[in-house]
Residue frames as a rotation matrix with the C-alpha (Angstrom) as fourth column:
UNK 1
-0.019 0.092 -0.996 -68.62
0.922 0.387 0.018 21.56
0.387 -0.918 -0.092 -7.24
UNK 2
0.695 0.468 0.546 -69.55
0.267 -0.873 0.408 24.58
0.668 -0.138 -0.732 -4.79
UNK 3
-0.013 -0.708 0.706 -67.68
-0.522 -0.597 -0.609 26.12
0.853 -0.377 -0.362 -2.55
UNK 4
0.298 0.138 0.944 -69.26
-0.941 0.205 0.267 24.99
-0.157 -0.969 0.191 0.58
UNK 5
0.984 0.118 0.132 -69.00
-0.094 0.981 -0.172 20.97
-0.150 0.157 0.976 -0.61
UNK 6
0.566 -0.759 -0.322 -65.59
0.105 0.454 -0.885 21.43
0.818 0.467 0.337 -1.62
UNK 7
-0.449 -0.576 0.683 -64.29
-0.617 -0.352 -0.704 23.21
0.646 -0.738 -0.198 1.87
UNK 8
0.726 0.549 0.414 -66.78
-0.684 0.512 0.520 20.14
0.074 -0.661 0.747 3.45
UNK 9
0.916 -0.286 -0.280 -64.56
0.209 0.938 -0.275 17.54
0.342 0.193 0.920 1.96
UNK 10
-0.132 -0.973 0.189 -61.30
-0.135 -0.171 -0.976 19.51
0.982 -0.154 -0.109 2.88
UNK 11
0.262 0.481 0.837 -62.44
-0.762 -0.429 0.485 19.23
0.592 -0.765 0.254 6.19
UNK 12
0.894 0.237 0.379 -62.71
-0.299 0.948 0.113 15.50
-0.332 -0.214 0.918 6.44
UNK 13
0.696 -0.637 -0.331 -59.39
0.026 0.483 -0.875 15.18
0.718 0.600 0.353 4.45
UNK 14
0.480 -0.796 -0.368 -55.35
0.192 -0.314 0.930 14.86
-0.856 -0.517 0.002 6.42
UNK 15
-0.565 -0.797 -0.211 -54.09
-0.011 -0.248 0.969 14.97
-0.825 0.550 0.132 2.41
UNK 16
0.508 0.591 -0.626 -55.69
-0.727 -0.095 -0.680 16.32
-0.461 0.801 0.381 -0.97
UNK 17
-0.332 -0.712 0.618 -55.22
0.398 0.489 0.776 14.23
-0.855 0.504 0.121 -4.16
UNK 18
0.160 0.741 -0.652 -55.98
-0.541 -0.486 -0.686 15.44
-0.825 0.462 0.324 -7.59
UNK 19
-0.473 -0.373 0.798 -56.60
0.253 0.811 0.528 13.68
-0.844 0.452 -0.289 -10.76
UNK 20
-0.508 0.307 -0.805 -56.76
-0.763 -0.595 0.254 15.04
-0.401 0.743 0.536 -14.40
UNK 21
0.218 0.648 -0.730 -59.60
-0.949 -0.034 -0.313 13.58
-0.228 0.761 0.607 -16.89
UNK 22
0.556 0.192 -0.809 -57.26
-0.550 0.814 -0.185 10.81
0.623 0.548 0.558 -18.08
UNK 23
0.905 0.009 -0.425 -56.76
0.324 0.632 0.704 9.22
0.275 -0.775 0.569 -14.73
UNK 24
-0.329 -0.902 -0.278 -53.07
0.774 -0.089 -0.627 10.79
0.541 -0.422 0.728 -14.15
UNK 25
0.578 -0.037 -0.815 -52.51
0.787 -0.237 0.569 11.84
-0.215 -0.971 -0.108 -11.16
UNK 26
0.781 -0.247 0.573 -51.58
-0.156 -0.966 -0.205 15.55
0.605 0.070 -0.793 -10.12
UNK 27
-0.082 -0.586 -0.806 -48.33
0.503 0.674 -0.541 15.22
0.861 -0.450 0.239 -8.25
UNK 28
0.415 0.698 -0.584 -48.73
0.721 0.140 0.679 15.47
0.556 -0.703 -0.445 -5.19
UNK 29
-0.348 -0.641 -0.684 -45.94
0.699 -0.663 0.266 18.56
-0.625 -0.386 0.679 -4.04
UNK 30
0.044 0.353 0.935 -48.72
0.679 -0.697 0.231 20.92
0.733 0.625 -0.270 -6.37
UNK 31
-0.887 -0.214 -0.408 -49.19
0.416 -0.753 -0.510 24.19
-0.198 -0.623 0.757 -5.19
UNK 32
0.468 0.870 0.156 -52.38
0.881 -0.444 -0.164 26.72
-0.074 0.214 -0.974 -4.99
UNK 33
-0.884 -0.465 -0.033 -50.62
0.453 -0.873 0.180 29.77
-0.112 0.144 0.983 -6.59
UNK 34
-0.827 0.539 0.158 -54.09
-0.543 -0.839 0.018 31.56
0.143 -0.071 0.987 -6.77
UNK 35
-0.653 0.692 -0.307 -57.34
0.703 0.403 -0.586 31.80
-0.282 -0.599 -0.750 -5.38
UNK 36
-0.846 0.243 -0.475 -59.74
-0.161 -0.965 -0.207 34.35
-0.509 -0.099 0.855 -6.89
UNK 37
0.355 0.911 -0.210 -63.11
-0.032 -0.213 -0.977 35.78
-0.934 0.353 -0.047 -7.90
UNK 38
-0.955 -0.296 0.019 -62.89
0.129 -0.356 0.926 35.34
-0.267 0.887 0.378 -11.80
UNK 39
0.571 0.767 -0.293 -66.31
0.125 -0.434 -0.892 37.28
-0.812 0.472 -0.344 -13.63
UNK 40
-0.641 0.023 0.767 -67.35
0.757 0.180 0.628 36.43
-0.124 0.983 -0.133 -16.97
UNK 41
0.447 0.762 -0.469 -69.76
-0.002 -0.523 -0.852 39.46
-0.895 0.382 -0.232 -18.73
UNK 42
-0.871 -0.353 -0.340 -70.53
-0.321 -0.114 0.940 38.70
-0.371 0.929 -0.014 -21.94
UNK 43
-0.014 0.985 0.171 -73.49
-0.600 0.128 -0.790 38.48
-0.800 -0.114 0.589 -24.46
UNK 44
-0.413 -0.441 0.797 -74.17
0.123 0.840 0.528 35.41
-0.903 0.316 -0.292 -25.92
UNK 45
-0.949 -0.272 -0.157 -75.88
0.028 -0.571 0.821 35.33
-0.313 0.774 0.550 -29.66
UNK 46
-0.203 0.967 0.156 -78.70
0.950 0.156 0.269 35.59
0.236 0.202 -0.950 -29.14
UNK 47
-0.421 -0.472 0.775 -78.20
0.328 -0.875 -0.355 38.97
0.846 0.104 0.523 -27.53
UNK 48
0.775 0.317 -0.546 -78.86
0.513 0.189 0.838 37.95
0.369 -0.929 -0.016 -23.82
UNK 49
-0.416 -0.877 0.239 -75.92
-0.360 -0.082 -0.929 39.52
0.835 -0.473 -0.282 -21.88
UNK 50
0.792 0.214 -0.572 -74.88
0.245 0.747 0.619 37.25
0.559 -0.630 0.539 -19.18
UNK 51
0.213 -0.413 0.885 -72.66
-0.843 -0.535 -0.047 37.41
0.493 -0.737 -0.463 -16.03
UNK 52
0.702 0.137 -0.699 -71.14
0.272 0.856 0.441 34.08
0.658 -0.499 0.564 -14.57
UNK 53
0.331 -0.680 0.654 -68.73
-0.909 -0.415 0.029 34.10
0.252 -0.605 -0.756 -11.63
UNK 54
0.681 -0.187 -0.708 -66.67
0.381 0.916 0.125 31.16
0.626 -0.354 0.695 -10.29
UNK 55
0.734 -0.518 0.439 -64.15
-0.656 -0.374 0.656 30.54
-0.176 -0.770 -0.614 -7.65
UNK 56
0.794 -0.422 -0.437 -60.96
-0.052 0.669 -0.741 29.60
0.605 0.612 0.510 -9.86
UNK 57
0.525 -0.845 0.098 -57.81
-0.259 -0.048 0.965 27.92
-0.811 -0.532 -0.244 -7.92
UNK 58
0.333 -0.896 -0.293 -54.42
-0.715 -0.037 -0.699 27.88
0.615 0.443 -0.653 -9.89
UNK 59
0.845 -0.156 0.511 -52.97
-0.141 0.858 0.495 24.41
-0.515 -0.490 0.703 -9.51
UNK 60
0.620 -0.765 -0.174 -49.23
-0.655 -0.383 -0.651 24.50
0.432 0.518 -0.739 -10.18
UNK 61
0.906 -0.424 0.002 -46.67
0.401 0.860 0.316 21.91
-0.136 -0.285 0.949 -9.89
UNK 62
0.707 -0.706 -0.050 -43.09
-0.706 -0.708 0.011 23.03
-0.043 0.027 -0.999 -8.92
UNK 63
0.058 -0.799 -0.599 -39.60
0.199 0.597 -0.777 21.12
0.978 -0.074 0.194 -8.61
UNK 64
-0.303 -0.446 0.842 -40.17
-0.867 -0.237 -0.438 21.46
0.395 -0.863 -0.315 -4.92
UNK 65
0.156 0.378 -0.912 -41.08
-0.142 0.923 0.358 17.63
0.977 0.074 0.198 -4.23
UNK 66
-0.642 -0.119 -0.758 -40.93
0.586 0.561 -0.584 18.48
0.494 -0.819 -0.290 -0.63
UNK 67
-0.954 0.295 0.054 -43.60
-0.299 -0.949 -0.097 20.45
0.023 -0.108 0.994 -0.67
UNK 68
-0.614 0.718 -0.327 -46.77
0.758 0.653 0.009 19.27
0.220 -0.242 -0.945 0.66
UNK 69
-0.775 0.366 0.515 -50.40
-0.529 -0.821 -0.214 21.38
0.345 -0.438 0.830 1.05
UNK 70
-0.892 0.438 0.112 -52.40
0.369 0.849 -0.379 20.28
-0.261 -0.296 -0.919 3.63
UNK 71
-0.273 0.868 0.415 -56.50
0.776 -0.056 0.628 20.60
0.568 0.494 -0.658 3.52
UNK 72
0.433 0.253 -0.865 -55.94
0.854 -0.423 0.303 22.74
-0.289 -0.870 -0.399 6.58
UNK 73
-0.649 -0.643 -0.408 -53.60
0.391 -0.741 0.547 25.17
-0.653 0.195 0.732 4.60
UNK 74
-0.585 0.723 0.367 -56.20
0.480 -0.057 0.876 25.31
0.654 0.688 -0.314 1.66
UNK 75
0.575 0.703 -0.417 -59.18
0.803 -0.391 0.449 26.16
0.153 -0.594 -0.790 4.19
UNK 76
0.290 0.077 -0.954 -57.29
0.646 -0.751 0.136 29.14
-0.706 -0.655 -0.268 5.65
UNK 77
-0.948 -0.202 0.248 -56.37
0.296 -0.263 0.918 29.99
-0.121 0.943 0.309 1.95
UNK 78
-0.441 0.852 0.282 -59.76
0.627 0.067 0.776 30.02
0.642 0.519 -0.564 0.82
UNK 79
0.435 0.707 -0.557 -60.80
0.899 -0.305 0.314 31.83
0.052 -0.638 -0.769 4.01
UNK 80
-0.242 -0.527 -0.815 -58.34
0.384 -0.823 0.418 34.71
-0.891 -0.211 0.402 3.62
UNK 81
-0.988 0.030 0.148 -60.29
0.146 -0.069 0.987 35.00
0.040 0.997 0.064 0.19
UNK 82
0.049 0.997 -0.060 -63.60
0.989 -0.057 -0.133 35.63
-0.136 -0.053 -0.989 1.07
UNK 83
0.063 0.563 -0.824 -63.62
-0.006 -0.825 -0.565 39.54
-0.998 0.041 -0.049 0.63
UNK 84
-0.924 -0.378 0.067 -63.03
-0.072 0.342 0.937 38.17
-0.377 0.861 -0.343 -3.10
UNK 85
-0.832 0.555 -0.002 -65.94
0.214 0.323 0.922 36.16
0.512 0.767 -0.387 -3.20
UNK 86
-0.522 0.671 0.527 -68.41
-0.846 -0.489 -0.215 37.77
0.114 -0.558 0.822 -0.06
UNK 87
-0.483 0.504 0.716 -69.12
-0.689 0.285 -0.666 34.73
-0.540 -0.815 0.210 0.68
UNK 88
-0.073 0.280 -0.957 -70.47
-0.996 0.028 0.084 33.55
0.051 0.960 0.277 -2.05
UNK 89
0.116 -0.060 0.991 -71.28
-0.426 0.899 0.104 29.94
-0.897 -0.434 0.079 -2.55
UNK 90
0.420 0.138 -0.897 -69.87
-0.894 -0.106 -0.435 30.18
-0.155 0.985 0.079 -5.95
UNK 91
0.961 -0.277 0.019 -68.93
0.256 0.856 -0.449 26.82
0.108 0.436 0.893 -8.46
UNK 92
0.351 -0.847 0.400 -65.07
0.021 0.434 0.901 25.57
-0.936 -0.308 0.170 -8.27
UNK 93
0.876 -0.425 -0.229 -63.00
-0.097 0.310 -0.946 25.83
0.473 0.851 0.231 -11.91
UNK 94
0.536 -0.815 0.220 -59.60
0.095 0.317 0.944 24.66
-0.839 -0.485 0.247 -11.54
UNK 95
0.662 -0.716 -0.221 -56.60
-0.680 -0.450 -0.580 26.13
0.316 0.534 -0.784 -13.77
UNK 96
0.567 -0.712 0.414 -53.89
0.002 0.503 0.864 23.60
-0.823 -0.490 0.287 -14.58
UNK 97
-0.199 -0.623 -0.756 -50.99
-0.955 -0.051 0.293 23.91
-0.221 0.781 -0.585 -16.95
UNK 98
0.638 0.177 0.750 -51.66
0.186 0.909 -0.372 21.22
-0.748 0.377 0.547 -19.34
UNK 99
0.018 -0.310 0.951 -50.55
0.987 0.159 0.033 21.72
-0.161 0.937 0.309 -22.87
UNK 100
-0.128 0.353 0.927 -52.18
0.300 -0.877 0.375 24.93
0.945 0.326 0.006 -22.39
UNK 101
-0.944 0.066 0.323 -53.12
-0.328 -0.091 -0.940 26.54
-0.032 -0.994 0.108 -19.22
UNK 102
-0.582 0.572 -0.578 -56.70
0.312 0.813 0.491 24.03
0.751 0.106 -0.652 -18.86
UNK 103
-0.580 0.463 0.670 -59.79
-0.709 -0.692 -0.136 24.84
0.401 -0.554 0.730 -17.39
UNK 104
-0.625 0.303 -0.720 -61.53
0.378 0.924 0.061 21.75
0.683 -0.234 -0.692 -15.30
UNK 105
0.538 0.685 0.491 -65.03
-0.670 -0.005 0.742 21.75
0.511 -0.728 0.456 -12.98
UNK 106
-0.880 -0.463 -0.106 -64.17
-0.292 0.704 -0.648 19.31
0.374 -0.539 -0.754 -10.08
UNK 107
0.611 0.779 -0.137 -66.09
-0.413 0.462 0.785 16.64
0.675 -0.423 0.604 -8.29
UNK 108
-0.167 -0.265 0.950 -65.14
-0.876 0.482 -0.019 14.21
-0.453 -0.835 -0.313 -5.24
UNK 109
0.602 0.573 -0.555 -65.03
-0.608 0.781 0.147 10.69
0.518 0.249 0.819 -5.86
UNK 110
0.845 -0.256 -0.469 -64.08
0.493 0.714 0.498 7.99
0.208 -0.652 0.730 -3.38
UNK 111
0.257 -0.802 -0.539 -61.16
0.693 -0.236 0.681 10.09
-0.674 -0.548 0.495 -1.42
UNK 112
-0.649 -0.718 0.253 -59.50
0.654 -0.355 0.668 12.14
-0.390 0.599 0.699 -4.70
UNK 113
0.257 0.623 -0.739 -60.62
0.035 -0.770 -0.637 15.47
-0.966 0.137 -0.220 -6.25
UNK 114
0.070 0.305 0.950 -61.61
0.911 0.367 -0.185 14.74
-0.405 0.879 -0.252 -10.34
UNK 115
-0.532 -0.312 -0.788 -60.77
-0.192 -0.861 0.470 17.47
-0.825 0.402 0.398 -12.57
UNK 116
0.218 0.837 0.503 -64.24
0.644 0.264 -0.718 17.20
-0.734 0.480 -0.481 -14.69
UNK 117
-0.659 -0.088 0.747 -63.78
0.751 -0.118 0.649 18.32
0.032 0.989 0.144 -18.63
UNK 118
-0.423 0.747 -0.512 -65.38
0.385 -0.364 -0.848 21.24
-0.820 -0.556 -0.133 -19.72
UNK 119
-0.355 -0.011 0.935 -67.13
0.921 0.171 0.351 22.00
-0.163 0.985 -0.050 -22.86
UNK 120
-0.890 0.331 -0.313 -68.39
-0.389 -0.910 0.146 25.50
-0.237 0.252 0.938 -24.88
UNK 121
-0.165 0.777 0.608 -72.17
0.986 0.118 0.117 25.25
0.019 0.618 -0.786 -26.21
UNK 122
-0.689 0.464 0.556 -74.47
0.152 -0.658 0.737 27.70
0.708 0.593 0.384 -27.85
UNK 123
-0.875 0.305 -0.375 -76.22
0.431 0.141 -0.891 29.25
-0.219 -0.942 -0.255 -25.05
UNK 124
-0.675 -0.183 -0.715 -78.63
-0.205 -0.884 0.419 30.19
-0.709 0.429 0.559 -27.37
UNK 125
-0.733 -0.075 0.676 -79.89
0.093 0.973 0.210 27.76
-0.673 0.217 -0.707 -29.08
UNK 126
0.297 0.952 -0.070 -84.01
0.594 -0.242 -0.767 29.26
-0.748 0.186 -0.638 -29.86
UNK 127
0.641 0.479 -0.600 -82.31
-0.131 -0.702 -0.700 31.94
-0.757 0.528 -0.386 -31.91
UNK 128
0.047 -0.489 -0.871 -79.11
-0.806 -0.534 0.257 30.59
-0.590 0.690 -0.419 -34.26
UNK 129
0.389 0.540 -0.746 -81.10
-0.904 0.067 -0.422 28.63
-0.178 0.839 0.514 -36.46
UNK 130
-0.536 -0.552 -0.639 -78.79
-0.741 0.670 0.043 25.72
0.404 0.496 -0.768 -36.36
UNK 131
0.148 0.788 -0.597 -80.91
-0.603 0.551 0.577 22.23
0.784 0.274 0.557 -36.50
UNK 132
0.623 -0.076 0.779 -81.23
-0.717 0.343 0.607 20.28
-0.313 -0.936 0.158 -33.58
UNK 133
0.987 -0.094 0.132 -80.07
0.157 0.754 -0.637 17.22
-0.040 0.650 0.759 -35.84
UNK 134
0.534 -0.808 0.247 -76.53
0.262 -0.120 -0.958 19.24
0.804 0.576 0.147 -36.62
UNK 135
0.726 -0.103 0.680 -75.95
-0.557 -0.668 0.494 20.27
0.403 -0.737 -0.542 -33.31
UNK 136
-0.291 -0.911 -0.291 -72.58
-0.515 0.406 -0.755 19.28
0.806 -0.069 -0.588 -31.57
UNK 137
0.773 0.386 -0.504 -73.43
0.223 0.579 0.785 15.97
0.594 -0.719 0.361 -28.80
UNK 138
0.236 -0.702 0.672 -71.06
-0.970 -0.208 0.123 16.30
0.053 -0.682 -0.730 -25.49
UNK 139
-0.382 -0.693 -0.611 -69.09
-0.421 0.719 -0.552 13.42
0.822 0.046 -0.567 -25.26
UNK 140
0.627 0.737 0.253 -71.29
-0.484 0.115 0.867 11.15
0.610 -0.666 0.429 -22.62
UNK 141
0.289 -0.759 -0.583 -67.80
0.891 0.436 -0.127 9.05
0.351 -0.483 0.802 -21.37
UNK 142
-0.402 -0.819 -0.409 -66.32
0.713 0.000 -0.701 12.14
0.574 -0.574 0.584 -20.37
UNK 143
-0.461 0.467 0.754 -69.33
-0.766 -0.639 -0.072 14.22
0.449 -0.611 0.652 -18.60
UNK 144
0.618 0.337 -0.710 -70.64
0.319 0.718 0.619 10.62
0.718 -0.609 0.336 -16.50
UNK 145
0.932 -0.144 0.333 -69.84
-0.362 -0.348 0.865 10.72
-0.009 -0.926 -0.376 -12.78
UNK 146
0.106 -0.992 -0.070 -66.00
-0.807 -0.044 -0.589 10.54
0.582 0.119 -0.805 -12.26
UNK 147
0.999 0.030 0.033 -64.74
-0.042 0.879 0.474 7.15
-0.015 -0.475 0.880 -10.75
UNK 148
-0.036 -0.968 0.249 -60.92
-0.781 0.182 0.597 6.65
-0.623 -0.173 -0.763 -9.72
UNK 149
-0.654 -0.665 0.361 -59.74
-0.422 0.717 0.555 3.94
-0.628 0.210 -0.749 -12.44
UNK 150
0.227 0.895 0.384 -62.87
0.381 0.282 -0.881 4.56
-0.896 0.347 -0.277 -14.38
UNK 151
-0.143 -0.546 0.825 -61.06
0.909 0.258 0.328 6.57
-0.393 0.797 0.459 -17.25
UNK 152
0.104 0.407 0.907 -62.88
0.761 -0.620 0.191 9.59
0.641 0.670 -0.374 -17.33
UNK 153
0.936 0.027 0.350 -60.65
-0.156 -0.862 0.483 10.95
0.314 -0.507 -0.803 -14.46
């Protein structure tokens, strides 16, 4: 999701929800402990050198269970971040302590922000020789549009 689509939907919201992959639910007293420009440079193997950029938030869940951010705190969050991203109308990644600290795209679906799987591939593909045939498939159940109580959020 893009910036602009995600700060559309905060708009319209009075309370965020989030929801990880397998349908649990982010509690709801999370915090946004960061907001920032994160830039990838690196060349892939084919020997392309690339440059991606996102706008990653840090979703963090304290023992303060009276803690509550609204969509209106977020917006002026995100706007005190713009000399970050200049504006930028860059993609959403979302950082959440899981097992690990987890990286997640995000989508909208019916009221709740989806914390969308993300996967590595071979960006590359024309030059390291592996057969199409052997190549790794992406799981289609958990890249399909996200659906509250559909499973794949």
């Amino acid at each position: 999701m893009k910036l602009s689509t995600f700060m559309s939907h905060l708009e319209r919201l009075s309370e965020m929800h989030f929801q990880l992959p397998n349908g649990q639910k982010v509690p709801a007293h999370f915090h946004i402990t960061e907001a920032g420009l994160t830039t990838k440079r690196f060349i892939d193997c084919g020997g392309t050198f690339r440059t991606t950029k996102n706008l990653t938030l840090q979703v963090w869940v304290a023992h303060d269970t009276d803690h509550r951010l609204s969509p209106d705190k977020l917006i002026r969050i995100l706007k005190m971040a713009e000399p970050l991203y200049q504006e930028d109308d860059l993609e959403i990644e979302v950082e959440y302590q899981d097992t690990t600290i987890s990286r997640y795209g995000l989508s909208f679906e019916k009221g709740i922000f989806c914390f969308e799987p993300k996967f590595t591939d071979c960006l590359a593909k024309d030059h390291c020789g592996i057969p199409e045939a052997q190549m790794p498939q992406k799981n289609t159940t958990t890249t399909a549009t996200c659906t509250p109580g559909g499973g794949c959020c």
